[in-house]
C-alpha positions in Angstrom: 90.2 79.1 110.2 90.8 83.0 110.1 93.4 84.7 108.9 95.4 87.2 111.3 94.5 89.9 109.4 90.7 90.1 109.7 91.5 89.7 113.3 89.6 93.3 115.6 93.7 93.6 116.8 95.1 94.0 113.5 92.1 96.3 112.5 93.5 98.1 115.5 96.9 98.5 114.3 95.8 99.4 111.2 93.6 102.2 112.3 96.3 103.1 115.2 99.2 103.8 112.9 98.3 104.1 109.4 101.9 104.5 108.1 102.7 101.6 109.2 99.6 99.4 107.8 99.8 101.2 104.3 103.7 99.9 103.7 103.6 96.3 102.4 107.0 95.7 103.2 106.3 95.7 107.1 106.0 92.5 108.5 103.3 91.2 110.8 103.8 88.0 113.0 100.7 85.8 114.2 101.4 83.0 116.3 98.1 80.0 116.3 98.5 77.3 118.8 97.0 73.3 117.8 94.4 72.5 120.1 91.9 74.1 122.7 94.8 75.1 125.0 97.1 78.2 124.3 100.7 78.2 125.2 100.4 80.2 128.3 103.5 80.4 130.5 105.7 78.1 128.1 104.8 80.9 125.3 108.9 80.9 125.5 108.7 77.6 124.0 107.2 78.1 121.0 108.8 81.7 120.5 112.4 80.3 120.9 113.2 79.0 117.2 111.3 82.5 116.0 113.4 84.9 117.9 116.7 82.6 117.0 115.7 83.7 113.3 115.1 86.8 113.9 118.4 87.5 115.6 119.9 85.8 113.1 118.4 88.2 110.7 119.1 91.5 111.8 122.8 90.2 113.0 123.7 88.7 109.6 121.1 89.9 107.2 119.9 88.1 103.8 120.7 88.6 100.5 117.6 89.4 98.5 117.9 89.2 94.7 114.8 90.4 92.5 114.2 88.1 89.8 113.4 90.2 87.0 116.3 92.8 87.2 118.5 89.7 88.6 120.0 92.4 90.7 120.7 92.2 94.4 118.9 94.4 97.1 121.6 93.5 100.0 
């Protein structure tokens, strides 16, 4: 197993925009698949419950507190 980020399409996105590779709080979403098949047309099906979040996410927001200040970042 491989992680996504030694992947040649990460490598891409990191040499495309460098601004964006160099800031660790970016986030970067890899989907794998179980078995030989990939998803194909029903792609919707395994995105659905990741886009719900995500939604829910930039709609509501989280509260982030860092644990050695105890202070809030929200």
């Amino acid at each position: 197993m491989r992680h996504p980020s030694d992947s040649p399409s990460w490598k891409l996105v990191d040499h495309r925009w460098p601004d964006f590779a160099s800031e660790p709080r970016n986030l970067r979403l890899a989907i794998s698949a179980d078995g030989p098949r990939q998803p194909g047309n029903d792609i919707d099906v395994y995105l659905a419950p990741l886009l719900d979040d995500l939604k829910m996410l930039w709609d509501v927001g989280l509260n982030v507190m860092m644990c050695i200040s105890k202070r809030s970042l929200h």
